[in-house]
N, C-alpha and C positions, 0 to 999 in steps of 0.2 A: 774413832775411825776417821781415815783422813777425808774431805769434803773433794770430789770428782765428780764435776759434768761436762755433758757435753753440749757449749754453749751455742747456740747457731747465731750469726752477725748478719748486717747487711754491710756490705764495704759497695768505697766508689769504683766503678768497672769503667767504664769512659766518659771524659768531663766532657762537661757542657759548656757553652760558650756562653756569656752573660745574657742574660735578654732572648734566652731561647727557652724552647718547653724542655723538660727530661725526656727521654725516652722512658716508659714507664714498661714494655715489652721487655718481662724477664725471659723468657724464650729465646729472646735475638741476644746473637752474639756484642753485637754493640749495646745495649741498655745502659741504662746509666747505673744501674746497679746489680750486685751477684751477692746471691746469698752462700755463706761458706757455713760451715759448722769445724769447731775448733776444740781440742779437750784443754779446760781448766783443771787446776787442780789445788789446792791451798798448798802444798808442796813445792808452787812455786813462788810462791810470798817471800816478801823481803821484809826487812823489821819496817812497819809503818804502813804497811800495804794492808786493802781487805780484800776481798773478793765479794760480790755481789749477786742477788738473783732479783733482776728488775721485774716490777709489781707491775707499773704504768709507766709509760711515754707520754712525752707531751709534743704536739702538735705545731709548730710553731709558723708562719712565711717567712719570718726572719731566718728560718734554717736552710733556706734557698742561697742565703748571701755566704753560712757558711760552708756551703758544700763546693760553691763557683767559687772559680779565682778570677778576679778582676781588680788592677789599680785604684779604682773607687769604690771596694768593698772595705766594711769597716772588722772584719775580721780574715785572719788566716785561710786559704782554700783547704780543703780536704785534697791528698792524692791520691792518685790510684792505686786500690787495694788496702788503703786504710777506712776504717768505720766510720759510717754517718753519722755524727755527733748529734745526739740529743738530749735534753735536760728529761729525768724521770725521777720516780720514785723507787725504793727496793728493797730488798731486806739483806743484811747482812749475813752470809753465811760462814763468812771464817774470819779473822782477823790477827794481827800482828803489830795492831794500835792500839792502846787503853783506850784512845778518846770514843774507840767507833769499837762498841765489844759486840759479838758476834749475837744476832737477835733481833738488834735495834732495827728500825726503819727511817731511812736516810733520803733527803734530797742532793741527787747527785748527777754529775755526768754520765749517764748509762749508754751512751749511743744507742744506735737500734741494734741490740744485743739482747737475749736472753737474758745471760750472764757476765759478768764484764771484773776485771781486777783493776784494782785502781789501787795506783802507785802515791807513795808518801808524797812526792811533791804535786799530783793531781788533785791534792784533796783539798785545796784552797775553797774552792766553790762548795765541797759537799759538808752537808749540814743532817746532826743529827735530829731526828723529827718525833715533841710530843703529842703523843697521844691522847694528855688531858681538852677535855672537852670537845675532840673530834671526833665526829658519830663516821666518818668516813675517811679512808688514806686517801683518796683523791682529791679529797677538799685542798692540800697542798700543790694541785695543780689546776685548781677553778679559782672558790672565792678565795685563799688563800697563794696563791700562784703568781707565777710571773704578770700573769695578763691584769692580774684584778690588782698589782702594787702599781701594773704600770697607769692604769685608772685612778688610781689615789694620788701618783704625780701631777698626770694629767691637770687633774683641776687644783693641788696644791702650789705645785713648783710650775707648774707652766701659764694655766691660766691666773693664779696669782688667787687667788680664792679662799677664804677661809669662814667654813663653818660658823663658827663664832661671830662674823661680822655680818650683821643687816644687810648691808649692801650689797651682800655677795648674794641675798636670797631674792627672789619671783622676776631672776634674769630667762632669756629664751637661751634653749641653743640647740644650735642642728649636730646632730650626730650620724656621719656614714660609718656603713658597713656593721648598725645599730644592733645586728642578731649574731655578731659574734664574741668568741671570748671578751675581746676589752671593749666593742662598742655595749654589749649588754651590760656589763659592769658600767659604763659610764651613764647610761639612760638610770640606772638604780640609784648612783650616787647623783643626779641633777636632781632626782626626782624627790629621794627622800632625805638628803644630807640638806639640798641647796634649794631645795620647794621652789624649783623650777615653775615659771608661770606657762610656761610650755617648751615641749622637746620634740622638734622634728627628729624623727629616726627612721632614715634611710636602708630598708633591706630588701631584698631579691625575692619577690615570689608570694600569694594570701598567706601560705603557712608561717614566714616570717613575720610578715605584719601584724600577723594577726599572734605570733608570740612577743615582738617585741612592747606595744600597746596592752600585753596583760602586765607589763613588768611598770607598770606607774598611771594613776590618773589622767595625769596630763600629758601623755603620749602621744601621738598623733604618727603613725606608719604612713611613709609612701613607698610605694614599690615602683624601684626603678625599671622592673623588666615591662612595666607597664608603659603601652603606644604614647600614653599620654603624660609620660613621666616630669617633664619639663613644667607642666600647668600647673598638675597635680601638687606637685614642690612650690610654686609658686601662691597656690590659694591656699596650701597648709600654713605654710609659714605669715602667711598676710601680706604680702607681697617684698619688693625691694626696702631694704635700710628696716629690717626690722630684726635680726640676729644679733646677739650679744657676742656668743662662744660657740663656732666651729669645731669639730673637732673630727680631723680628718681621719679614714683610717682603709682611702681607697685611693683619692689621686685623678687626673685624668678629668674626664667631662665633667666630673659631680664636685669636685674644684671649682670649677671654674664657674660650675652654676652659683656654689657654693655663698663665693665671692661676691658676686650680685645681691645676694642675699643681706649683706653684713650690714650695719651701722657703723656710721663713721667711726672710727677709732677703734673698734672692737678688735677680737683675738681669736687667730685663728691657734689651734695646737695640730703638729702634724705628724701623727705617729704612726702611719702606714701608707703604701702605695702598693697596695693589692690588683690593682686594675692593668697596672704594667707590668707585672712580675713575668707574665711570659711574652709580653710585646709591649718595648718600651714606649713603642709609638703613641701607646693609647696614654701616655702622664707627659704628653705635650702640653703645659701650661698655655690657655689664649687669653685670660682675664688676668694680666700683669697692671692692666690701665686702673683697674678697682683698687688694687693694690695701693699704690699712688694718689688717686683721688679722693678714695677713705681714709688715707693713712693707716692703712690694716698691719696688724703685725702677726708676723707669720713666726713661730716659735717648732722646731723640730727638736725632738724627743728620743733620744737612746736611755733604753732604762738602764745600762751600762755604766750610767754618768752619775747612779744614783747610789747606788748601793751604800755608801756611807748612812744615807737615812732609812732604809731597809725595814728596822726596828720600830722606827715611828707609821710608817705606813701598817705593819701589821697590826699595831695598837690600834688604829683606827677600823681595819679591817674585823678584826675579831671584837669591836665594842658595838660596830652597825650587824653585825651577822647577832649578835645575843639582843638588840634591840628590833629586829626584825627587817632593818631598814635593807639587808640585801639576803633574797632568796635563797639560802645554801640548798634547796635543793633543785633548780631548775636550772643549772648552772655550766650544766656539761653535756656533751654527749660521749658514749662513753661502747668506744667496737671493739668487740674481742677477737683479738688475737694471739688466745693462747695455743699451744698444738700447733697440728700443723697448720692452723690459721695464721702461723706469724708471716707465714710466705704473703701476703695480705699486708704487711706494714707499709713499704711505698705506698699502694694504692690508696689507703688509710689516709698516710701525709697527703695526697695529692687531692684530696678530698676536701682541704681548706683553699683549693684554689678555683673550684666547683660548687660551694653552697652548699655543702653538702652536712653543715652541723648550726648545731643555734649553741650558741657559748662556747664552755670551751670544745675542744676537739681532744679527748683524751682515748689512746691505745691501751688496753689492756693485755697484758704478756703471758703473767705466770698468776695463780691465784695469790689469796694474800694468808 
């Protein structure tokens, strides 16, 4: 019987201008986004193509850069009436490729689609996904996912760090935005890769704090929404010139405290500016003079740039998750929107720019 459904998408409806909120009001005729519903059908496959029915969505703020068109975006804009691109999970329901036979579960481009086709030459990115030793498919977008390889750079390729060497263990280091996808992965790996002598980890709110501090001994939470945010940072960490490793993943004021913080020569890594995604004003740099007088080196991070070591990062990721060194299951939060809850996706996305998850932020679509 030939495979027919009817896949429902989100496309972009009117673009945003860089540095501005979405309009997240699907009701209004301006929204930044329109859900359409489209029939697939395997009858439309070309030799090479599969057709899919996506499992989970992954979460991303870097998917903000790819929806916006601006000269200093480091990918492609989305236009109007084409799909929100997102990285998911999915199962194969037809196929017209040996490499991807109908069944498997793949990591792949899915947009925020139900269902999506994807063309012989789209398939670069999508990768077939085993099953051995995975107690969950979503583990391929927490501890095994973009956010937790990009954590194993983080302190590989950027802070320069390796496991094996002494020296690289009972360092300090502050970690913002501590209660998400990749800052929880990096408080896990300081803690029990790099016997971190202590970790400040910076998140919003008791319930944060009081999650990121279950994730290692030596944790120590401050919550920024707290009046007394600024002290609080300052008597956790022991005061000025006592940070090893930075590791940015917000931007903006908590920079620039950040910075005060460091020891001469130290490393900062900067793999997120969440704090200005919708008002650039607020990732105005004031503490350039530390920069200078410590001699601090500030290292920025596309995990884009990495992919060639891809394989090595997993090998390390699936030897700390069987040695217990990272919690496979506290790792995610995880909304369904299957049904008509998909109408529910934006607000989902727009949920990582509000606090609104501890680790990853994964959508759920279709059952598995």
């Amino acid at each position: 019987m030939t495979v027919t459904v009817d896949a429902k998408q989100w496309v972009l409806n009117v673009p945003t201008a860089p540095g501005h909120p979405f309009n997240m009001d699907t009701s209004d005729a301006s929204s930044s986004f329109k859900l359409e519903t489209v029939k697939l059908s395997e009858d439309e496959l070309k030799d090479g193509d599969i057709l899919i029915e996506t499992i989970y969505l992954s979460n991303d703020p870097a998917q903000k850069f790819w929806i916006i068109s601006a000269d200093k975006n480091y990918a492609k804009g989305v236009q109007p009436g084409e799909p929100i691109p997102a990285r998911g999970l999915a199962k194969i329901l037809a196929s017209k490729n040996d490499s991807f036979p109908a069944g498997k579960f793949v990591s792949a481009q899915t947009n925020w689609a139900t269902h999506s086709i994807i063309r012989k030459e789209q398939l670069g990115v999508t990768k077939v996904l085993s099953m051995d030793d995975i107690e969950h498919l979503w583990w391929y977008l927490s501890v095994l996912g973009g956010t937790a390889v990009t954590a194993y750079f983080i302190f590989y390729r950027y802070a320069d760090l390796q496991d094996c060497d002494e020296s690289s263990h009972g360092k300090s280091f502050l970690i913002s935005g501590a209660a998400g996808a990749v800052g929880s992965m990096c408080v896990q790996i300081a803690q029990n890769v790099f016997r971190a002598e202590k970790i400040i980890a910076i998140a919003g709110g008791p319930e944060k704090v009081k999650f990121v501090e279950s994730l290692g001994a030596n944790v120590i939470g401050v919550d920024y929404k707290d009046p007394n945010f600024k002290e609080n940072l300052l008597k956790a960490s022991g005061g000025e010139n006592t940070i090893d490793y930075f590791i940015d993943n917000v931007g903006g004021n908590i920079l620039d405290l950040g910075c005060t913080l460091m020891k001469p020569l130290s490393t900062i890594v900067a793999c997120g500016s969440i704090s200005g995604y919708n008002d650039p004003s607020q990732l105005v740099f004031k503490n350039y003079v530390s920069v200078i007088t410590k001699r601090l080196t500030i290292k920025g991070l596309l995990l884009m740039d990495n992919y060639e070591k891809f394989s090595e990062a997993y090998s390390h990721l699936i030897k700390w998750i069987k040695e217990g060194k990272i919690n496979k299951n506290n790792s995610a939060t995880i909304v369904d929107a299957t049904g008509d809850k998909f109408s529910e996706v934006p607000m989902i996305w727009d949920g990582l720019f509000h606090g609104r998850n501890t680790g990853k932020l994964i959508t759920k679509v279709n059952e598995e």
